[in-house]
Structures are given as structure tokens and as C-alpha cells.
N, C-alpha and C positions, 0 to 999 in steps of 0.2 A: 809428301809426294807418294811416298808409297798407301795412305787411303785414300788419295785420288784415284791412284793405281787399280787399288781393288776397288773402290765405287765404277771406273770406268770398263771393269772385266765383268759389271755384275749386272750393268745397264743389260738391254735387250736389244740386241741391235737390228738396228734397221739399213734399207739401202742409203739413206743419206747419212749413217753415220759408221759403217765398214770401213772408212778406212779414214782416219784423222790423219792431221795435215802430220803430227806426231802424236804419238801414243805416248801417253804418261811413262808407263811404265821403262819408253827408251827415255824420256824426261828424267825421271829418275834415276835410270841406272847413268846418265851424263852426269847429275850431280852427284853422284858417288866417285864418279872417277874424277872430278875436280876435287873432292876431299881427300883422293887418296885411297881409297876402299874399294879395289878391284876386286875383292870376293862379293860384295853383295853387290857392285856393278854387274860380276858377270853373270849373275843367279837373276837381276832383273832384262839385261839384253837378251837370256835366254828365256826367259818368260814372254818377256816382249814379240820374238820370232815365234812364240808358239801362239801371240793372238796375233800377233800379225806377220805372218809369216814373208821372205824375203825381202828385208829391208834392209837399203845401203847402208844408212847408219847405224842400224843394230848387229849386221855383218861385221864391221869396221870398228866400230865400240866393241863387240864382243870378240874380235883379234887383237884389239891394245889393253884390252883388260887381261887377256890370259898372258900375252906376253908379258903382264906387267907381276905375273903371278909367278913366271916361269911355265908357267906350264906349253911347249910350244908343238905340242899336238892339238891340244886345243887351240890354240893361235892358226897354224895352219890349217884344221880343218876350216874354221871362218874363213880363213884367207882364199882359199880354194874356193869354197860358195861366194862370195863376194869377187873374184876374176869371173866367174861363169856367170853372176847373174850379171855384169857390164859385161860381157863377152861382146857385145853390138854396141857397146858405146862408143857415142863416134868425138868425147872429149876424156882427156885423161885428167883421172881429179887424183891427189897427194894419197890419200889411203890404197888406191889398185897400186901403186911404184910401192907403198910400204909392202901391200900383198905380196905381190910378185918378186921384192927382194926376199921377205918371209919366208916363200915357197921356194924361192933357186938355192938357200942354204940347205947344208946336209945337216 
């Protein structure tokens, strides 16, 4: 996965190919977190948002990764990008209630 990842970060992109239906690189960091491996899940969800920048499942992936790290600043900061980029969403999907419980703890 991950030299799918970089062949796919290394193509030249064009307008029909900006924005894949998913980017490897959230492909990959999913299968890291089904093994278990939320340090390199969260090093590719955050790679992932730097080529394709605000993505719900890389938002979402990259809050249950850090939570799963402890780290819950990092958790809330996604959490937070992820309630504002659905801020107009007119259906509530399971990861914004994780968000939003994430962010009302102190």
C-alpha cells in the first residue's frame, strides 16, 4: 500500500485525476488501523490530508488513531476539523457524535 501511495503522490496530476474517489495513502493508513498500528496509521491519514486536503475519513481516521495512541489533543484537534468541515451537514454520520462527545470532554 504504501508504494501505491508514493507512485500515487508522484503521478502528475491532472483535472480528472485531483481528487480519487479515495487516495491510497487514507487506503493505507485504514489498513494500519485494522492491524492495529495507529502510529503509522496516523503519519499516513496526515500525509493523506496534506495531498488531499479536508477529508471526512482522513479527519475521522486521523481522531481514532490518536485516540487510540492516547494522545487526545491530537484527537481533538481532528475532532474539531471534522465538526466544521460537516458544519452544513444536513445527516449525522457515527464519527461527528464520536467528534462532538471527544470535544465536550475536559
Amino acid at each position: 500500500m504504501r508504494a501505491a501511495a508514493n507512485r500515487e503522490a508522484a503521478i502528475a496530476k491532472t483535472v480528472a485525476m485531483e481528487n480519487p474517489l479515495v487516495p491510497m495513502r487514507e487506503l493505507s493508513a485504514e489498513m494500519f488501523m485494522a492491524q492495529n498500528d495507529p502510529v503509522s496509521a496516523l503519519r499516513e491519514f496526515e500525509a493523506s490530508l496534506t495531498s488531499a486536503p479536508n477529508r471526512f475519513r482522513s479527519f475521522a481516521g486521523a481522531t481514532e488513531a490518536a485516540k487510540r495512541l492516547g494522545d487526545l489533543a491530537t484527537a481533538k484537534r481532528y475532532s474539531q476539523k471534522l465538526v466544521e468541515l460537516a458544519s452544513f451537514a444536513d445527516s449525522e454520520r457515527p464519527e461527528l457524535t464520536v467528534a462532538r462527545q471527544l470535544l465536550a470532554e475536559k
